[in-house]
Structure formats: C-alpha cells, structure tokens
C-alpha positions as a Markdown table, in Angstrom:
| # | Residue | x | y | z |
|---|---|---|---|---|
| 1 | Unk | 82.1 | 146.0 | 20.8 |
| 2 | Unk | 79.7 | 143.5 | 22.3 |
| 3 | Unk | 78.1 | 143.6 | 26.0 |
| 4 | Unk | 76.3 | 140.4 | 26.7 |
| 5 | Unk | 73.4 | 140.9 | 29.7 |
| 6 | Unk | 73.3 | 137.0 | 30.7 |
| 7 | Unk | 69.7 | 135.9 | 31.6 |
| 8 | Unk | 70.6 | 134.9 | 35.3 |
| 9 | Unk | 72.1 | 138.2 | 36.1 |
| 10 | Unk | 68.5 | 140.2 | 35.0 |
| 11 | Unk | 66.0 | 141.3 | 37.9 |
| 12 | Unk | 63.3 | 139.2 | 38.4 |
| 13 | Unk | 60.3 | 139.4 | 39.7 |
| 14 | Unk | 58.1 | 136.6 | 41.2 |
| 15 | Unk | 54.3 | 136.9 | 42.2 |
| 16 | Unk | 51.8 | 134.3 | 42.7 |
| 17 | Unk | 50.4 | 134.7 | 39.8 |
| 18 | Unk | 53.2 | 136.2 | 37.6 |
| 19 | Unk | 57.0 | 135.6 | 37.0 |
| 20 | Unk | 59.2 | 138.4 | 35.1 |
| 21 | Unk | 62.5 | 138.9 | 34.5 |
| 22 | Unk | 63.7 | 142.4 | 33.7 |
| 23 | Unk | 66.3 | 142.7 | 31.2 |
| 24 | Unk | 66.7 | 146.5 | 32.2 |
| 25 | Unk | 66.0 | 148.3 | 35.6 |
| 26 | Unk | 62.4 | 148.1 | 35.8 |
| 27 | Unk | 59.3 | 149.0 | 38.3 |
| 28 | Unk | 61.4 | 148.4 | 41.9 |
| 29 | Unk | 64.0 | 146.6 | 40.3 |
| 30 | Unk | 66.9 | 149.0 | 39.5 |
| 31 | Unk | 70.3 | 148.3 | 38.0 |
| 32 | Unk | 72.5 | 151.4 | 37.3 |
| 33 | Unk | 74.8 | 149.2 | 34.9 |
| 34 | Unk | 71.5 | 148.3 | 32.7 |
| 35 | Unk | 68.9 | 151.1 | 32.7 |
| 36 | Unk | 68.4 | 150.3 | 29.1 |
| 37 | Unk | 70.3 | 150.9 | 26.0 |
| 38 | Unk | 69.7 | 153.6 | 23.4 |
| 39 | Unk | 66.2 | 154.2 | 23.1 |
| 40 | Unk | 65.5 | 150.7 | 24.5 |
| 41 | Unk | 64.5 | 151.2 | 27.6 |
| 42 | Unk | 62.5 | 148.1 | 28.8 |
| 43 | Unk | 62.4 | 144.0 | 27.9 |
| 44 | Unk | 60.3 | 142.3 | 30.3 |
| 45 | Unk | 60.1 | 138.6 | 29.6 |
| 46 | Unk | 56.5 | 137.5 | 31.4 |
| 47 | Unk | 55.1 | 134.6 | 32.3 |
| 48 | Unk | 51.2 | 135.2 | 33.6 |
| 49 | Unk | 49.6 | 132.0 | 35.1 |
| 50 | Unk | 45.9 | 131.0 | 33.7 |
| 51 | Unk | 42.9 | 133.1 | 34.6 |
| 52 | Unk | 45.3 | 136.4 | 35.5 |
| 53 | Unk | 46.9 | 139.1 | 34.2 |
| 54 | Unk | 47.9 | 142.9 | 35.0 |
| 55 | Unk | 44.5 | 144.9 | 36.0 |
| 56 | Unk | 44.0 | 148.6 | 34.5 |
| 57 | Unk | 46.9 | 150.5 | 34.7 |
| 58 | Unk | 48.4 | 153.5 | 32.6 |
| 59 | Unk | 50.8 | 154.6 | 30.6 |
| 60 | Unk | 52.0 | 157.3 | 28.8 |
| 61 | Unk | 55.0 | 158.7 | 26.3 |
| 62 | Unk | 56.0 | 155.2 | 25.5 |
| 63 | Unk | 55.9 | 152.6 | 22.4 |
| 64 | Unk | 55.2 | 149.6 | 24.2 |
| 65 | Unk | 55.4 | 146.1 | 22.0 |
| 66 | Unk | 53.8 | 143.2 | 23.1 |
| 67 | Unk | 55.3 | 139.7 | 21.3 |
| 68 | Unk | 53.8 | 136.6 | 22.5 |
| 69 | Unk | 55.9 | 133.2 | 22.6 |
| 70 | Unk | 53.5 | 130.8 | 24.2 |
| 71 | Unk | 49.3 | 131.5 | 25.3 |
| 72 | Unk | 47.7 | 134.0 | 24.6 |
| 73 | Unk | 47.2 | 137.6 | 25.8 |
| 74 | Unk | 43.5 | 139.4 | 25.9 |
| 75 | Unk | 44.0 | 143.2 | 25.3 |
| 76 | Unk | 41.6 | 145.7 | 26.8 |
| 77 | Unk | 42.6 | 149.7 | 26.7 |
| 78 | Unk | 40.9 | 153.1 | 26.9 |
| 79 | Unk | 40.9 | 153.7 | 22.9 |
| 80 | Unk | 38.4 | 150.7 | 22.7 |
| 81 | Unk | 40.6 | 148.3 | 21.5 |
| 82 | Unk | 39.9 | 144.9 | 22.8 |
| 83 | Unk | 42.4 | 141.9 | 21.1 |
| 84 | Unk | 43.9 | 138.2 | 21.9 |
| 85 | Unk | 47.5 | 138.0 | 20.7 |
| 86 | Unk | 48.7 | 134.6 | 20.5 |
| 87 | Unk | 52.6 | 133.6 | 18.9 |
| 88 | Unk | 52.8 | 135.0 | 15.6 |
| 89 | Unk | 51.2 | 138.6 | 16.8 |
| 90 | Unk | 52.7 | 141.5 | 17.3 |
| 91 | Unk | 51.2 | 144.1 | 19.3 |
| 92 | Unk | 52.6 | 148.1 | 19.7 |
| 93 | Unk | 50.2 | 150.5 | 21.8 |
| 94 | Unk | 51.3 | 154.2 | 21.9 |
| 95 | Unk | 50.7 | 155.8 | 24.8 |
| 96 | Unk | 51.6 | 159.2 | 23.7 |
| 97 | Unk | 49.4 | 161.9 | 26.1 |
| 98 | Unk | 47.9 | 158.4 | 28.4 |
| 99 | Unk | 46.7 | 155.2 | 27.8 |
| 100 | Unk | 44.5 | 152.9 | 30.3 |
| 101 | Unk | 45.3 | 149.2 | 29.4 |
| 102 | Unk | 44.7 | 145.7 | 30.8 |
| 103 | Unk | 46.6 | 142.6 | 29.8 |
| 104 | Unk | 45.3 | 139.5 | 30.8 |
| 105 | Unk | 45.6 | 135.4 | 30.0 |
| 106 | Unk | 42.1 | 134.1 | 29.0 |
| 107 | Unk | 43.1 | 130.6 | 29.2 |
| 108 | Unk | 42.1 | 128.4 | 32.1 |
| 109 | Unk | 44.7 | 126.1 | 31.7 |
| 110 | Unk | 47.3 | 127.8 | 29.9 |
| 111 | Unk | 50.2 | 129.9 | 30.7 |
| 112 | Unk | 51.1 | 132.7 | 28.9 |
| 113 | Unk | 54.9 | 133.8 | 27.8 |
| 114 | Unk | 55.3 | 137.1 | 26.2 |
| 115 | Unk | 58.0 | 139.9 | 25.9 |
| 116 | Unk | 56.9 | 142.9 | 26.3 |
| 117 | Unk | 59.3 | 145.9 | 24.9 |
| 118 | Unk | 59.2 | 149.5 | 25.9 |
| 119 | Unk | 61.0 | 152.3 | 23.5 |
| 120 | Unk | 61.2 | 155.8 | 24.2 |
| 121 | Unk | 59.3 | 158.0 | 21.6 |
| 122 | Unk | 60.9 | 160.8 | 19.4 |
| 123 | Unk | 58.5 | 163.2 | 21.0 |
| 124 | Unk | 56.0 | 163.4 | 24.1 |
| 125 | Unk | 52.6 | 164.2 | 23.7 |
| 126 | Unk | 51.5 | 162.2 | 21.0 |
| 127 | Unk | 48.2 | 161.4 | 19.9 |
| 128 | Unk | 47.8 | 157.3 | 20.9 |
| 129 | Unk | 47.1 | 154.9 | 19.1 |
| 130 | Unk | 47.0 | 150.6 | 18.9 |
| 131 | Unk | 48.3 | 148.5 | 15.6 |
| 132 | Unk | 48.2 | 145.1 | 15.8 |
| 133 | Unk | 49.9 | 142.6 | 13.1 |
| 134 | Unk | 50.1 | 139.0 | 12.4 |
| 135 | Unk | 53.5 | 137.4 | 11.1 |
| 136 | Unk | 53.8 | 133.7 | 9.9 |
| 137 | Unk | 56.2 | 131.3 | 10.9 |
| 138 | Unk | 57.2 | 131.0 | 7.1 |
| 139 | Unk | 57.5 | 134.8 | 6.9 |
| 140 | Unk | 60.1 | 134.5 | 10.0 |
| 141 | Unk | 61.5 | 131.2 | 9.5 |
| 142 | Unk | 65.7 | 131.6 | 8.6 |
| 143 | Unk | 64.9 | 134.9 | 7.7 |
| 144 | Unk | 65.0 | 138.6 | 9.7 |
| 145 | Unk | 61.1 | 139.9 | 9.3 |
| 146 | Unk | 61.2 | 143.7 | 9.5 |
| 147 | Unk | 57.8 | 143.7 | 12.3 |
| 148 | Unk | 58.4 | 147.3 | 13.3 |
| 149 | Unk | 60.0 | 150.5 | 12.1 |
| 150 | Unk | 59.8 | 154.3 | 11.7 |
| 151 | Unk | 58.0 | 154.2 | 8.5 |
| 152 | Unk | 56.0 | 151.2 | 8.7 |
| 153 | Unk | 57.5 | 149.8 | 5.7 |
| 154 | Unk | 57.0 | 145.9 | 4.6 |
| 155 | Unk | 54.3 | 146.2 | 6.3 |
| 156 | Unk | 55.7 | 146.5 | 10.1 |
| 157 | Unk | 53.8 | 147.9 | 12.9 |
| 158 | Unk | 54.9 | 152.0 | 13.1 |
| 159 | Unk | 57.3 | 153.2 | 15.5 |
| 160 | Unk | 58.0 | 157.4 | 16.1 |
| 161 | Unk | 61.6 | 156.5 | 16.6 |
| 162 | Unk | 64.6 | 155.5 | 14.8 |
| 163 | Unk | 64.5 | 152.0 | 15.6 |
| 164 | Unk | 63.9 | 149.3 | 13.9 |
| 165 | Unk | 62.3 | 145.7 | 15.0 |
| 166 | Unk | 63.3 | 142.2 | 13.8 |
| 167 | Unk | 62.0 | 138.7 | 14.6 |
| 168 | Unk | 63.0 | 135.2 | 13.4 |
| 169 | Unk | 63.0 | 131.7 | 14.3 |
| 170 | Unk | 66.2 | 129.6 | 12.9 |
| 171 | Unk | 66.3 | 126.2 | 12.4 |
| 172 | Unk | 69.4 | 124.3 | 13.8 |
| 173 | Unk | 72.4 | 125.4 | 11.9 |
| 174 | Unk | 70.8 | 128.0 | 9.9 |
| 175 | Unk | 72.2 | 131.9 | 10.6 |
| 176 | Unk | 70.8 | 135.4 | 9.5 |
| 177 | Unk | 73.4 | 138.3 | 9.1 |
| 178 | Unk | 72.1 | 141.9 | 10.0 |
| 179 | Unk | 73.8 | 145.0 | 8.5 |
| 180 | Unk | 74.8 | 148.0 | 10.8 |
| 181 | Unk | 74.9 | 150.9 | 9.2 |
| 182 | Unk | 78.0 | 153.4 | 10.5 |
| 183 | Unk | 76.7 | 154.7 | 13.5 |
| 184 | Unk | 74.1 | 152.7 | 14.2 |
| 185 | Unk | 73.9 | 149.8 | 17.3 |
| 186 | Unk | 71.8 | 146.8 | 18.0 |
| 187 | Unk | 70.4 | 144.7 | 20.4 |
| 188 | Unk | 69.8 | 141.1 | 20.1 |
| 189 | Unk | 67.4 | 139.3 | 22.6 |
| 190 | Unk | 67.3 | 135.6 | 22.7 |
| 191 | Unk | 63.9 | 134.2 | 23.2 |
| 192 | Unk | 64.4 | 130.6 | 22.9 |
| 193 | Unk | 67.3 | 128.5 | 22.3 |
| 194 | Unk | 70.8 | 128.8 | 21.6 |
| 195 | Unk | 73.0 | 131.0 | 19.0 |
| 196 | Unk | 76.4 | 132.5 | 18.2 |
| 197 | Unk | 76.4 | 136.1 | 17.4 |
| 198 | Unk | 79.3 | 137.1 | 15.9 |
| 199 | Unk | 81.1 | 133.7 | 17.5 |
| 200 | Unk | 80.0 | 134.4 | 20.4 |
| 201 | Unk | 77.7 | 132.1 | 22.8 |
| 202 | Unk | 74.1 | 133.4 | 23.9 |
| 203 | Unk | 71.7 | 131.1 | 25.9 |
| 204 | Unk | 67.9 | 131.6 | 26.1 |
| 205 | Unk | 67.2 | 135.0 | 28.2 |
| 206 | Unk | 70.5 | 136.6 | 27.3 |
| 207 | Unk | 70.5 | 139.3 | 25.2 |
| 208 | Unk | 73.7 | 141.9 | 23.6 |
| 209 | Unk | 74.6 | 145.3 | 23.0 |
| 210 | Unk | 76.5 | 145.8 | 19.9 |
| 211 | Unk | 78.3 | 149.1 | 18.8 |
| 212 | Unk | 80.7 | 149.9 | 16.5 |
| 213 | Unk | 80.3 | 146.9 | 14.8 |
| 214 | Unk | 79.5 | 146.3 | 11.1 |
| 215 | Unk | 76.6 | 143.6 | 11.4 |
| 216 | Unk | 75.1 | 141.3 | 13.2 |
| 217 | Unk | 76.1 | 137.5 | 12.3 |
| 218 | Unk | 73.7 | 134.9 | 13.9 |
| 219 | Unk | 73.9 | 131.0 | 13.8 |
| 220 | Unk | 71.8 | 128.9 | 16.0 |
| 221 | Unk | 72.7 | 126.1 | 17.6 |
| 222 | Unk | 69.3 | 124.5 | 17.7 |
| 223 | Unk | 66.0 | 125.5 | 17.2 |
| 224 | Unk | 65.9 | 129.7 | 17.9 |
| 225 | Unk | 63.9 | 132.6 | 18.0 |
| 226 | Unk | 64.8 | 136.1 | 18.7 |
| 227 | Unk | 64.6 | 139.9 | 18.0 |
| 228 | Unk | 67.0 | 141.9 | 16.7 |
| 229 | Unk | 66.7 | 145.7 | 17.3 |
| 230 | Unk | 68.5 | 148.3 | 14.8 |
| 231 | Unk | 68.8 | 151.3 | 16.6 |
| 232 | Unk | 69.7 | 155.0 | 16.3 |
C-alpha cells in the first residue's frame, strides 16, 4: 500500500523572516490524519531569509537531521559545537536528556532551504551528542547513499533507532530501486523535481508512505533529489 501526503495539502507556516511547510502536525499546526509515520515524526521543509534564523531554543529525546538544499545553515548548540552546513552536509544532533541550539543563515544575500527531520529515539535519556558528515554529489548521483542508520555503517551519521536514511539526486530518466525487507515500511520525500515511485506520480514537496510493499522503485522524470527512509 501507498499513502501519498501531496505538498499543497501540508501545514505551512509563514513568517517574515521564515517560510515552512510541515509535512506532519507540527508546533501549532496539527493534523490528526498526519502526526507522523512510524518513528518519523517530523519533516519540516524551511526556507530562512538572509541574516535570520531560529534563536536558542531546546530540545530534548529527539534525533533531529538537518539536510541542506540551497544556502547555508550556521550551527551553534550547548555541547560547543559551532558548524556551517551547506548542500552536501548532513547534520544529526541528539538531544537525548536537552540540548540548547541555534540555527541561523549567515548569508546576507542568500536564502537558505533545508529539511529538517525529527525521529523518535529507541530510548529517552540519552547522553547527546552532534555528528556532522559530508556526502558528494558523485557519491549520491543515480545512486541511494546510506547517510544515516542504526549502526553507522558506510560511514552514515548514527541513529538509536531502527531506521535507516537515504539520499540521491537522479538525473532525468535514471531510477534507484530500494528493497523492503518483510515487515519493514518507507517513506519517500521529494525534495526537488519530479518521479514515479512505483508508477506512481510525486511532484516536489510530496512525500509517501509505503507498507506492505516489497521495494521502493523510483524513476525521475527530470532532474531529482530525495530521501528515502527504511523504517522499522
């Protein structure tokens, strides 16, 4: 089975400085059709105008991935991590027992476009903690790139959950084919572009819920980039 969340049916919030659309029920935006899916509970795509960003906030008991698209993203939390992600980075913070954070565009000019992913943890009260990875276009070019997972394996950023993260960019006409293990369900968030999964259409923003299906069969239809979650 396949449930498609079109991108003009998601929440959205619009600030001044900041436009977001909420794939999930989010903040003061709550759909009880979409509070999340799995252990997925949050897929914010942002746009931050130049010079502005989210002040100190907190968080806690979350794995929160930060993927850049466009700009560039300053960092600044409470374990004395300070970074710029740009497209190409991929950033997970745990919040485990509470994390302070601010994210913040450092361009003057520039906007920045980012997803930013929440996923329950296996366990409250972890000890946090910050990775931070860098993945080449070749490495994700017509090809699924493992960039997160339980064990950190390939090299992926380190998840304490049974999920696993995917990213690739397809070049018109090109497809990737993701095996589903019995059992297991994915989610497949279109960042750019257009595809068919599994013959069916998704547009930029939309995203779908698969279960009970045997893989994940993806064909773009120009120029794409998405994630692909694998999830327990």
């Amino acid at each position: 089975m396949i449930r498609i969340r079109k991108a003009d049916e998601r929440g959205r919030t619009r600030l001044r400085w900041l436009e977001s659309y909420h794939t999930f029920s989010f903040g003061t935006y709550y759909d009880p059709q979409h509070p999340g899916f799995r252990t997925l509970r949050v897929i914010n795509e942002d746009r931050v105008q130049p010079g502005q960003g989210f002040g100190t906030h907190s968080h806690r008991d979350m794995e929160i991935i930060s993927y850049v698209l466009d700009g560039a993203l300053e960092h600044r939390d409470s374990l004395d991590n300070g970074s710029v992600i740009r497209p190409g980075d991929v950033q997970l913070m745990r919040a485990g027992t509470g994390v302070m954070h601010s994210e913040y565009n450092p361009s003057s000019e520039d906007f920045v476009h980012f997803l930013q992913i929440w996923i329950l943890p296996d366990e409250q009260g972890l000890a946090p903690a910050y990775e931070q990875r860098h993945f080449p276009l070749d490495a994700r070019r017509n090809v699924l790139r493992r960039v997160a997972s339980r064990n950190g394996r390939d090299d992926s950023l380190r998840l304490h959950q049974d999920a696993e993260l995917y990213a690739t960019i397809l070049e018109h006409g090109h497809s990737v084919i993701h095996e589903l293990a019995e059992g297991r369900h994915a989610w497949v968030q279109v960042a750019r572009g257009r595809v068919r999964l599994n013959g069916l259409s998704l547009q930029e923003g939309d995203g779908a819920a698969l279960s009970d299906e045997p893989r994940a069969e993806i064909v773009a239809d120009g120029a794409a980039e998405l994630l692909v979650f694998d999830l327990g």
